[in-house]
PAVOKE-362535 format. One record per residue (C-alpha): residue number from 1; y, z negated, x negated. Coordinates in nm, 2 decimals, always signed. Layout:
% residues N
resi / yy / zz / xx
NUM / Y / Z / X
...
//
This chain:
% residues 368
resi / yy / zz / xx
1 / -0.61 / -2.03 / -0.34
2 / -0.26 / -1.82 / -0.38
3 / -0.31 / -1.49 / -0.42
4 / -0.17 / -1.43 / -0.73
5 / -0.44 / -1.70 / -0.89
6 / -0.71 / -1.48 / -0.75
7 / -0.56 / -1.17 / -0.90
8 / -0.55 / -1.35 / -1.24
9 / -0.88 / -1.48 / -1.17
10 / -1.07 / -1.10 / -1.11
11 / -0.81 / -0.96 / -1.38
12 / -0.95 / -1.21 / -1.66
13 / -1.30 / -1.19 / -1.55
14 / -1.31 / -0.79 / -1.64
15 / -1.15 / -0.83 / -1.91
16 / -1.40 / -1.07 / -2.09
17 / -1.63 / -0.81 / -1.93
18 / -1.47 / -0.53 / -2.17
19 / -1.67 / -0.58 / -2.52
20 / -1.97 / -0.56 / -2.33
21 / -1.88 / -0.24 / -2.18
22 / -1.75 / -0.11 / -2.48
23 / -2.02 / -0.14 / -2.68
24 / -2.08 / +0.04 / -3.05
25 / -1.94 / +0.37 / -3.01
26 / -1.88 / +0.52 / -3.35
27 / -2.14 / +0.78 / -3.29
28 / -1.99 / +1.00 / -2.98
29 / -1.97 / +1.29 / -2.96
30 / -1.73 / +1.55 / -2.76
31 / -2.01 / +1.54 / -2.48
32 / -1.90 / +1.19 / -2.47
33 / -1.58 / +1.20 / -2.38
34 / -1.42 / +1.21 / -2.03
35 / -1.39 / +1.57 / -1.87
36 / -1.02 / +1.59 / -1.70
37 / -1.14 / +1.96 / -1.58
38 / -1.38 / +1.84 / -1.33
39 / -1.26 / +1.81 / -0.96
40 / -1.32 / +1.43 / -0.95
41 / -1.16 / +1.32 / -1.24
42 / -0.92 / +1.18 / -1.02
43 / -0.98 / +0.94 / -0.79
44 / -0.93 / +0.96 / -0.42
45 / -0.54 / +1.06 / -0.36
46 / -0.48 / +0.72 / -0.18
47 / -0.51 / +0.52 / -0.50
48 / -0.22 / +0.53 / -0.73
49 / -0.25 / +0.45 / -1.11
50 / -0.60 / +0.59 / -1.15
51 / -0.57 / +0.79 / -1.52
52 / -0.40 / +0.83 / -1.79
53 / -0.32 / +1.16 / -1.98
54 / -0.33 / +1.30 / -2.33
55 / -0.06 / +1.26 / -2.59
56 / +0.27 / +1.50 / -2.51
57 / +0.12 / +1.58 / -2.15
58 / +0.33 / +1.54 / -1.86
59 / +0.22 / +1.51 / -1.48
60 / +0.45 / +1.54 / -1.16
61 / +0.27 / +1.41 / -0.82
62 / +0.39 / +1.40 / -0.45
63 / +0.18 / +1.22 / -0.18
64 / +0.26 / +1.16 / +0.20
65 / +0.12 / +0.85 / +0.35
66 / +0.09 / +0.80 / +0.72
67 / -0.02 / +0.47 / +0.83
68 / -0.06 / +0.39 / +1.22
69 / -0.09 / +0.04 / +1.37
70 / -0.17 / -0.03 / +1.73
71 / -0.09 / -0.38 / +1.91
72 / -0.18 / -0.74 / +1.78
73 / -0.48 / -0.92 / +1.69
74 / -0.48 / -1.29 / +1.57
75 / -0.73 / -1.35 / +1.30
76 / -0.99 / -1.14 / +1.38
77 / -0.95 / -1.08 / +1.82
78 / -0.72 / -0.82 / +1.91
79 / -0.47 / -0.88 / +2.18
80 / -0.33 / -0.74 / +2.46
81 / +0.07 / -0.77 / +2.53
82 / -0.02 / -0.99 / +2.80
83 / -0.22 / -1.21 / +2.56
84 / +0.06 / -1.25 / +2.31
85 / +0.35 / -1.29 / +2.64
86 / +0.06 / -1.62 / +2.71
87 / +0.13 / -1.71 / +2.34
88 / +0.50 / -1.76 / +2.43
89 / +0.65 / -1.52 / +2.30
90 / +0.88 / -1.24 / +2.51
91 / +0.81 / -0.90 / +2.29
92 / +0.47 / -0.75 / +2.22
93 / +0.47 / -0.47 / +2.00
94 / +0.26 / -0.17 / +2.11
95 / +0.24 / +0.03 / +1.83
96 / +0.40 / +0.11 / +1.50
97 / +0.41 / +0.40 / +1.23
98 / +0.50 / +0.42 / +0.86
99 / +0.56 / +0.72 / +0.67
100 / +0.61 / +0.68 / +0.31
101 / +0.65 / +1.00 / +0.09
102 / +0.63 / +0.90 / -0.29
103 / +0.75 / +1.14 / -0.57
104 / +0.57 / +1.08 / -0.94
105 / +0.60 / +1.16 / -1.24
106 / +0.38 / +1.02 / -1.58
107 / +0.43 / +1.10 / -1.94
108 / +0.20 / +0.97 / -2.25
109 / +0.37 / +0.94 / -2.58
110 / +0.07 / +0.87 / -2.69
111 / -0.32 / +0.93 / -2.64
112 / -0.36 / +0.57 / -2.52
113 / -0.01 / +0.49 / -2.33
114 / +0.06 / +0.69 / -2.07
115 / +0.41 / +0.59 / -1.90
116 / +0.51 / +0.65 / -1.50
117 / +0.72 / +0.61 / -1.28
118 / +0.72 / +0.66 / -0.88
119 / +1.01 / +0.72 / -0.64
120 / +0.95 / +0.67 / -0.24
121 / +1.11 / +0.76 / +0.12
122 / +1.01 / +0.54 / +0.41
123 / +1.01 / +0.61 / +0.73
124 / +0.92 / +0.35 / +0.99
125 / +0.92 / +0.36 / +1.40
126 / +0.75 / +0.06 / +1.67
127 / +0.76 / +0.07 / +2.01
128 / +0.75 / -0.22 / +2.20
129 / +0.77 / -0.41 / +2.55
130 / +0.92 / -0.69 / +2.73
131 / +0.75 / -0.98 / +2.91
132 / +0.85 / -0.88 / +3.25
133 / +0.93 / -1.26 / +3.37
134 / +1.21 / -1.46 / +3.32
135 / +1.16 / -1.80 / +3.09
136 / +1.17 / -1.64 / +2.76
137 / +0.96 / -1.85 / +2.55
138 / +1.12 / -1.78 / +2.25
139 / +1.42 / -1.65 / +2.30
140 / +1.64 / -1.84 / +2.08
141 / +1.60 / -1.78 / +1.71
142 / +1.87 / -1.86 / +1.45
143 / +2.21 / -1.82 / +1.63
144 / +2.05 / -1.77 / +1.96
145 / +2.01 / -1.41 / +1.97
146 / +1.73 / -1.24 / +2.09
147 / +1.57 / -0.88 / +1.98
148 / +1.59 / -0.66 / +2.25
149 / +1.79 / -0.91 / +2.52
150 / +2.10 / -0.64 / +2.51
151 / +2.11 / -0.31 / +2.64
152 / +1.93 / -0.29 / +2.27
153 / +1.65 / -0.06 / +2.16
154 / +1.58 / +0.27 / +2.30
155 / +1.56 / +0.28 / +2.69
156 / +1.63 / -0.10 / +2.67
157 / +1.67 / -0.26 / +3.01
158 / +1.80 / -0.60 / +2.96
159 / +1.52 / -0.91 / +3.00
160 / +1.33 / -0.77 / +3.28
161 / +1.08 / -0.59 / +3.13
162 / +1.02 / -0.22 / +2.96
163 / +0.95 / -0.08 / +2.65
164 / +1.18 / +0.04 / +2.39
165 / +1.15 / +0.14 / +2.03
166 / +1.29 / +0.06 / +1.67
167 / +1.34 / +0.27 / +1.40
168 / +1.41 / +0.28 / +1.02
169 / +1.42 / +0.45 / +0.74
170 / +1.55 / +0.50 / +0.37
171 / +1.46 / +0.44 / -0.02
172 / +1.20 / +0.22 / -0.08
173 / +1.09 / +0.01 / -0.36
174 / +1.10 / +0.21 / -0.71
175 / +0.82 / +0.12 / -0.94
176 / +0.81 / +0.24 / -1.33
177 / +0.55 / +0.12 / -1.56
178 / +0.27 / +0.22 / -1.79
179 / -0.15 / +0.25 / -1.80
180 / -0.27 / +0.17 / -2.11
181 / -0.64 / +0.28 / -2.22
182 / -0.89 / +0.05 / -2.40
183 / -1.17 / +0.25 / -2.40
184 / -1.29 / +0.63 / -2.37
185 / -1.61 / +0.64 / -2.48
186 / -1.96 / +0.74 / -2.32
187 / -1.76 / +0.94 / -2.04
188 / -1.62 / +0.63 / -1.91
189 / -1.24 / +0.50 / -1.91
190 / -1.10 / +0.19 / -1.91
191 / -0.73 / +0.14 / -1.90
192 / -0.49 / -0.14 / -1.79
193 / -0.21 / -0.12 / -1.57
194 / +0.12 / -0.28 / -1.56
195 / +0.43 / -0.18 / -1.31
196 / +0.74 / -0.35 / -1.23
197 / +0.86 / -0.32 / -0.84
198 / +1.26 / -0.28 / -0.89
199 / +1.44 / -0.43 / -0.56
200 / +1.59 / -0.11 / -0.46
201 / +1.48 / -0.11 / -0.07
202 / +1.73 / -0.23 / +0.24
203 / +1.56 / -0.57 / +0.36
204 / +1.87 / -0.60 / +0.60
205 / +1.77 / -0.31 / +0.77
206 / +1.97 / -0.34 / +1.15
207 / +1.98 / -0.16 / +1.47
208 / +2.26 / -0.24 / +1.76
209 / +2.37 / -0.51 / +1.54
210 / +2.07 / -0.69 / +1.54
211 / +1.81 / -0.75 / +1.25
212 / +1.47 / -0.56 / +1.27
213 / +1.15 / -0.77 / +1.23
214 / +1.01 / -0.82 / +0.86
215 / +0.74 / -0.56 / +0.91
216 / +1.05 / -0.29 / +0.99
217 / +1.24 / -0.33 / +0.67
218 / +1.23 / -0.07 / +0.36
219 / +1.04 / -0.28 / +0.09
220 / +1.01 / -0.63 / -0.08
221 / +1.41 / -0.64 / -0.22
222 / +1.23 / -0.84 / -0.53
223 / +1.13 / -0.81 / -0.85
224 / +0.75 / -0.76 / -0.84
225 / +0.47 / -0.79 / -1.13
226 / +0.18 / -0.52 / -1.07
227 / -0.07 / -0.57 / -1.30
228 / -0.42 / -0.45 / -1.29
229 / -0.71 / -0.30 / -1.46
230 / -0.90 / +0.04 / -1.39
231 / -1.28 / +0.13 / -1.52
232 / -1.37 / +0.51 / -1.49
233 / -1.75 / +0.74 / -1.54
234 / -1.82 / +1.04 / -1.55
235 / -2.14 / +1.21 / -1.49
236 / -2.22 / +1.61 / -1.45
237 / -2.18 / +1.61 / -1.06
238 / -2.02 / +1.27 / -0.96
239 / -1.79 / +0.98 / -1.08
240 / -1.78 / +0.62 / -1.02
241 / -1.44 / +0.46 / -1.01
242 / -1.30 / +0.09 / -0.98
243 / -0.96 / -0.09 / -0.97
244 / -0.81 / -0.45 / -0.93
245 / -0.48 / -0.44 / -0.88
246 / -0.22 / -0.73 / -0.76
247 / +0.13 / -0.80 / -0.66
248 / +0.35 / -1.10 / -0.76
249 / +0.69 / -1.17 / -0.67
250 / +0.92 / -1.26 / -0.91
251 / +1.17 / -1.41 / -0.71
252 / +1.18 / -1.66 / -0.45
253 / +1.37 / -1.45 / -0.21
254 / +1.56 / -1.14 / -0.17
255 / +1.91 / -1.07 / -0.04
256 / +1.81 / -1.15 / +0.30
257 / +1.67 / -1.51 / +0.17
258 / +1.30 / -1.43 / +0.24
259 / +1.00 / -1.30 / -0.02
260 / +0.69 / -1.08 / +0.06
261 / +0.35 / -1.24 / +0.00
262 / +0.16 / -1.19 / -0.33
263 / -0.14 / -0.98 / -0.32
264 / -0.45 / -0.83 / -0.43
265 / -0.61 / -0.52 / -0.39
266 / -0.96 / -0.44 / -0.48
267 / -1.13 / -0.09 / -0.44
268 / -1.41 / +0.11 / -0.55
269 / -1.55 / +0.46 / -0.49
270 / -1.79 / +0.72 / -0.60
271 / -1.68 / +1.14 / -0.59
272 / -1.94 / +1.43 / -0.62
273 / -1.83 / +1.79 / -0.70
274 / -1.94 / +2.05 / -0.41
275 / -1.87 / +2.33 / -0.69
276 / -1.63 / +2.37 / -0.97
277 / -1.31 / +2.35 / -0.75
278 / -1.38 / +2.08 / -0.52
279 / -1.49 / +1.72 / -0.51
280 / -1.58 / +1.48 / -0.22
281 / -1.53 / +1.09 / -0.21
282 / -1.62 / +0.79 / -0.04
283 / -1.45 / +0.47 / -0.12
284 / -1.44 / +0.09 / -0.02
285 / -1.14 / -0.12 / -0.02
286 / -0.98 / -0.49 / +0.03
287 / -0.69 / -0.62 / +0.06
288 / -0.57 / -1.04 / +0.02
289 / -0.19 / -1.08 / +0.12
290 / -0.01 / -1.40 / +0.15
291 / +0.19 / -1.45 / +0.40
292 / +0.64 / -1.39 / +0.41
293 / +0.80 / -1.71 / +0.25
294 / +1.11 / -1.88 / +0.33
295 / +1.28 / -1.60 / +0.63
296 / +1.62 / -1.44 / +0.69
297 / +1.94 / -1.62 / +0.63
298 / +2.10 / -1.39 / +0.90
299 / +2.11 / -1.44 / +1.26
300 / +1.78 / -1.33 / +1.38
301 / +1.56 / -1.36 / +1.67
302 / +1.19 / -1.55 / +1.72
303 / +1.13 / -1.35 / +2.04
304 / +0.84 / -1.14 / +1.89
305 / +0.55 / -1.22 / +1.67
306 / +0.70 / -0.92 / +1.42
307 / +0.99 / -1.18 / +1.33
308 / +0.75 / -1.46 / +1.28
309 / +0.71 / -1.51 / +0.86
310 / +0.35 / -1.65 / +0.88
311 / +0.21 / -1.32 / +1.16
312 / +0.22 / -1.12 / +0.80
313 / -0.05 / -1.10 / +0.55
314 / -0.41 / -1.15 / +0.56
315 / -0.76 / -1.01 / +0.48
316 / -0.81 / -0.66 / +0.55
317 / -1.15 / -0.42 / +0.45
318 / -1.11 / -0.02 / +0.45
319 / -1.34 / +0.24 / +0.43
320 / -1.21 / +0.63 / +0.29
321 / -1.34 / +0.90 / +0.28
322 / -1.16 / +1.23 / +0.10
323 / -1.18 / +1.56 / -0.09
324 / -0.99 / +1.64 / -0.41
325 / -0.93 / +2.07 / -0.51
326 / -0.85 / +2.20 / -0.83
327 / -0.68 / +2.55 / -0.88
328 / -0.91 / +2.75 / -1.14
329 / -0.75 / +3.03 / -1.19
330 / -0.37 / +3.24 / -1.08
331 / -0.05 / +3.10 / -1.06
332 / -0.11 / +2.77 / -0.95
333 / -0.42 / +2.75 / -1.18
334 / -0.40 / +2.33 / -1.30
335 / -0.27 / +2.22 / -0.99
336 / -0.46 / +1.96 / -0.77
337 / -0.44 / +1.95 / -0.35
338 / -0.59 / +1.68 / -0.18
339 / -0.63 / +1.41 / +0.12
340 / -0.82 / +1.07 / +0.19
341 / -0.88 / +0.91 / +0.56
342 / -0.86 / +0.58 / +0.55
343 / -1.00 / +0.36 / +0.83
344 / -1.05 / -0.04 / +0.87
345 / -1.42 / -0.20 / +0.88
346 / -1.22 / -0.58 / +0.93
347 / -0.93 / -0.73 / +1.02
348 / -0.85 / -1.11 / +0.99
349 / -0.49 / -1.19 / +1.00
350 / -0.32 / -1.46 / +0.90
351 / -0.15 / -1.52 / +1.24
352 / -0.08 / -1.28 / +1.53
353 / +0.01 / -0.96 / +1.32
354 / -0.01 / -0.58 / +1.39
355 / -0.34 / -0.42 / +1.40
356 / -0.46 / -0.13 / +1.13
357 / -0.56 / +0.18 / +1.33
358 / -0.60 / +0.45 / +1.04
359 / -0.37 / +0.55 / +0.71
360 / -0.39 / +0.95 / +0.61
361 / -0.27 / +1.04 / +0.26
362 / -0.18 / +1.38 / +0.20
363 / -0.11 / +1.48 / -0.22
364 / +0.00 / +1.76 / -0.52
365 / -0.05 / +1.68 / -0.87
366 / +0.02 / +1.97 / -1.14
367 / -0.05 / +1.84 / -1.53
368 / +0.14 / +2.04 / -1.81
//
């Protein structure tokens, strides 16, 4: 099943699940209604479109995202370079990093609509390494070129072997939308989501002339649906939190003649306060991504699993863990610090992709 029909799928289930939920509450109280002055009445800082605000209230967020990937793995085995050179292919990547730093700001008209909008700066580096034999599997591609087969890449030398590096960085992908809530009632929350991914990121992205793999490019370059849904609770020293959340493209392709895979993300988590200031959270997520249709409609090479449409996507389950801190009292009394680990519990791949080592997000969030 596409991705996008198992997002609908989840998205319509909890939704028929509301009225139940809901329930007959024409009796609350104010000691029924959710708290926004406890420490966890965020969720962890790695999930984005977790609450909405009051009517007139403005917040502005920054977060920093590192992720880090090490080598391949196909389905569910990693691999060595040597494995994926017995593969046939000529370029094994050895690692890669992405950092991504994402500027927010949200704004509710209303109690029950709060709007947003997020603005991110992506930064991307993989370093890599030639088979060291001659016989390059695939060394052709579209046109015949061939990543690397220059003096290309950083301390390229030529086909016979060595490592060198890529690099890439820019705008990404601007989102704008709205959250929506439903219910606020019994200290829990339900709201829905709905962004819009605006095509704003390079997905032509080049170094010495020559196109970087998929996986090295700024964003999607389509128009993407986000919709999801968000459930909230609130007790005196910990929260409960879950989201569903997908991704489908609009568009067949982008400029480059090639479209991202839908996908869904699932995740959950539970928060306790340690005092009046600061929370600590677990949480559990999982990912379903499709993999890259149709490819570029450049002059590109085949030479690496990285350019390779169906080596992207797959299944992937996270575990975080994370603390969340809320200024009291001075100058900076309202404002929220905080950071989440994030490390995989299973990998299967679609084909042979990179491998998830850990993602660290880093976050401010002030509310006036």
């Amino acid at each position: 099943m596409k991705t996008y029909q198992k997002t609908a799928a989840i998205l319509c289930s909890l939704s028929l699940s509301l009225p139940i939920l809901a329930g007959d509450h024409s009796s609350n109280t104010e000691t029924d209604l959710w708290d926004a002055s406890y420490p966890d009445s965020h969720a962890p800082i790695g999930v984005m479109g977790d609450h909405t605000h009051g009517a007139g209230e403005y917040m502005l967020s920054y977060r920093f995202m590192t992720m880090a990937m090490k080598g391949h793995r196909q389905g569910t085995q990693s691999l060595s370079a040597e494995d994926v050179f017995g593969l046939g292919y000529d370029i094994a990547a050895l690692d890669m990093t992405m950092d991504m730093h994402m500027i927010g700001m949200m704004h509710a008209p209303t109690d029950k609509l709060t709007l947003m909008a997020m603005v991110n700066f992506v930064e991307k580096e993989m370093h890599m390494t030639r088979k060291p034999a001659h016989g390059m599997g695939h060394m052709g591609g579209h046109g015949g070129m061939m990543m690397g087969g220059m003096a290309g890449g950083h301390g390229g030398h030529g086909g016979h072997g060595g490592s060198f590096s890529h690099a890439s960085s820019g705008l990404g992908d601007i989102t704008v939308g709205g959250l929506y809530k439903i219910l606020d009632a019994n200290r829990q929350r339900i709201h829905l989501n709905l962004g819009i991914g605006l095509p704003t990121a390079g997905v032509e992205e080049k170094e010495h002339g020559m196109l970087l793999p998929y996986g090295m490019q700024l964003g999607s370059g389509t128009w993407d649906l986000k919709p999801g849904i968000t459930w909230l609770a609130q007790c005196d020293d910990f929260s409960l939190g879950a989201q569903a959340m997908g991704t489908v493209r609009l568009e067949n392709e982008n400029d480059a003649g090639y479209a991202l895979g839908d996908k869904l993300d699932v995740t959950a988590w539970a928060a306790r306060k340690l005092n009046e200031s600061i929370s600590a959270s677990l949480r559990i997520s999982y990912t379903n991504a499709d993999s890259i249709d149709g490819h570029f409609s450049s002059h590109h090479s085949h030479s690496s699993p990285n350019f390779i449409q169906g080596n992207y996507g797959g299944e992937f389950l996270e575990g975080g863990i994370g603390l969340n801190f809320q200024i009291k009292q001075g100058t900076l009394k309202g404002h929220r610090l905080a950071i989440e680990g994030i490390f995989p519990i299973h990998q299967d791949l679609n084909g042979v992709g990179m491998e998830r080592d850990y993602s660290l997000v880093a976050g401010w969030q002030f509310a006036f």
